[in-house]
C-alpha positions in Angstrom: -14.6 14.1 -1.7 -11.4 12.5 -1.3 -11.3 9.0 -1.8 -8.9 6.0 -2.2 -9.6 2.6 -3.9 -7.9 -0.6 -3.1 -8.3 -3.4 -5.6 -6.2 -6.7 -6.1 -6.7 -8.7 -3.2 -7.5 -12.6 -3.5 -6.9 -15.8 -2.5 -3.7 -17.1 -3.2 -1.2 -20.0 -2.5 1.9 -19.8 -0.6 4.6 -18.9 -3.6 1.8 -17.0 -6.0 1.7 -12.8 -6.4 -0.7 -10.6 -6.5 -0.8 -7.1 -7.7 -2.7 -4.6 -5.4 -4.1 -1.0 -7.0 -4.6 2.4 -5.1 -6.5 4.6 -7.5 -7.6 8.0 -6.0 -10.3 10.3 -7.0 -11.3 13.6 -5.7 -7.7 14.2 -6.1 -4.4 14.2 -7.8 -1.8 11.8 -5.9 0.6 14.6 -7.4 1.7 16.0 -3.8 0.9 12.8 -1.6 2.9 10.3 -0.5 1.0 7.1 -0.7 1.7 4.0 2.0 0.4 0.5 2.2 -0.2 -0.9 5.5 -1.8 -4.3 6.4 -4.3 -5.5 9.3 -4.4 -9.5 10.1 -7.3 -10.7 12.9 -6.2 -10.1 16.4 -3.0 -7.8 15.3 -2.3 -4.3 15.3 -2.2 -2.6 11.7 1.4 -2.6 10.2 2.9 0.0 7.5 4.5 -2.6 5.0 5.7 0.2 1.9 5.5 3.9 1.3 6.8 5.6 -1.3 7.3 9.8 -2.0 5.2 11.5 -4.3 7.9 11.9 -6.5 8.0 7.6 -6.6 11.8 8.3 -5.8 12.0 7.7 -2.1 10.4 4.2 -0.7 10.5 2.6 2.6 9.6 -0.9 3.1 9.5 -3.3 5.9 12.2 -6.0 6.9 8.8 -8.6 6.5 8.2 -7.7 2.7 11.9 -6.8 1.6 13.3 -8.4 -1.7 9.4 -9.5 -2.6 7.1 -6.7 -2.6 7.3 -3.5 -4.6 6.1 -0.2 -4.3 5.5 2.1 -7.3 2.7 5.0 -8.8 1.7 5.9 -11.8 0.7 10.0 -11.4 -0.5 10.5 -15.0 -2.8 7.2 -13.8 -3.3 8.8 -10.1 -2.7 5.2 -9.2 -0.2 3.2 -6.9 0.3 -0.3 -6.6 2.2 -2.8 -4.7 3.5 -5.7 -6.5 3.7 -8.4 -4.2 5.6 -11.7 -5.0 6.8 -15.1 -2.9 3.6 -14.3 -1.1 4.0 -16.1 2.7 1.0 -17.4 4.8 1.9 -14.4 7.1 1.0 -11.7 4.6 -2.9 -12.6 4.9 -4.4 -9.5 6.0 -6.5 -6.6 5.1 -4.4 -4.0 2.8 -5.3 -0.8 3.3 -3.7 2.4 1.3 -3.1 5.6 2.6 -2.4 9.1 1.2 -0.6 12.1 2.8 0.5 15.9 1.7 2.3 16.2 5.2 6.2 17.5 4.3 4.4 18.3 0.5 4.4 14.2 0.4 8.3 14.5 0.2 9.1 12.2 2.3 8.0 7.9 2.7 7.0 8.1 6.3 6.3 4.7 7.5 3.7 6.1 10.7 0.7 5.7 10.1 -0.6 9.0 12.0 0.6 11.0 8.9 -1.5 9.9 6.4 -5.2 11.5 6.7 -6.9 10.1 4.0 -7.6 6.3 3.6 -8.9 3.5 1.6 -11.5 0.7 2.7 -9.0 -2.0 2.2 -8.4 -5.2 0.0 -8.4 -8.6 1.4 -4.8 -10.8 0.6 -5.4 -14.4 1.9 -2.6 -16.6 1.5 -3.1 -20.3 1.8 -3.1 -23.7 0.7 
């Protein structure tokens, strides 16, 4: 069974990071790209990093750019997304997603491409 684990999440103040953790099993992240999208109450659910199998292509949103960082350790089957300066506006539910679509070549930021996902961490930032 394909699974993905999401681990990290927290409460934080405004200013603090946190360091979230994908770690699959049932499979080898090997020929998946792997995104990270976020869900806040009342919102629709946002892609906010994605990075290529090969860890060389990412895509990040405008929101995150310059504080959060996507990267994956394949030997680890694990991806995580560092996440600094952490804003009030990043509280959410992070979810991770996998895909083999385009052999997981490319860092699509849709979240219709990725077919297999995690149940989600929760990042609260307040103070």
């Amino acid at each position: 069974q394909l699974q993905l684990v999401e681990s990290g999440g927290g409460l934080v103040q405004p200013g603090e990071s946190l360091r979230l953790s994908c770690a699959a099993s049932g499979f080898t992240l090997d020929n998946y790209a792997i995104g990270w999208f976020r869900q806040a109450p009342g919102k629709e659910r946002e892609v906010v990093s994605c990075i290529s199998s090969s860890g060389v292509i990412t895509n990040d949103a405008d929101s995150v750019k310059g504080r959060f960082t996507i990267s994956r350790d394949n030997a680890k089957n694990t991806v995580y997304l560092q996440m600094n300066s952490l804003k009030p506006e990043d509280t959410a539910v992070y979810y991770c997603a996998a895909t083999s679509r385009f052999g997981g070549k490319l860092a699509a930021p849709i979240p219709a491409l990725y077919n297999v996902w995690g149940q989600g961490t929760q990042v609260t930032v307040s103070s």
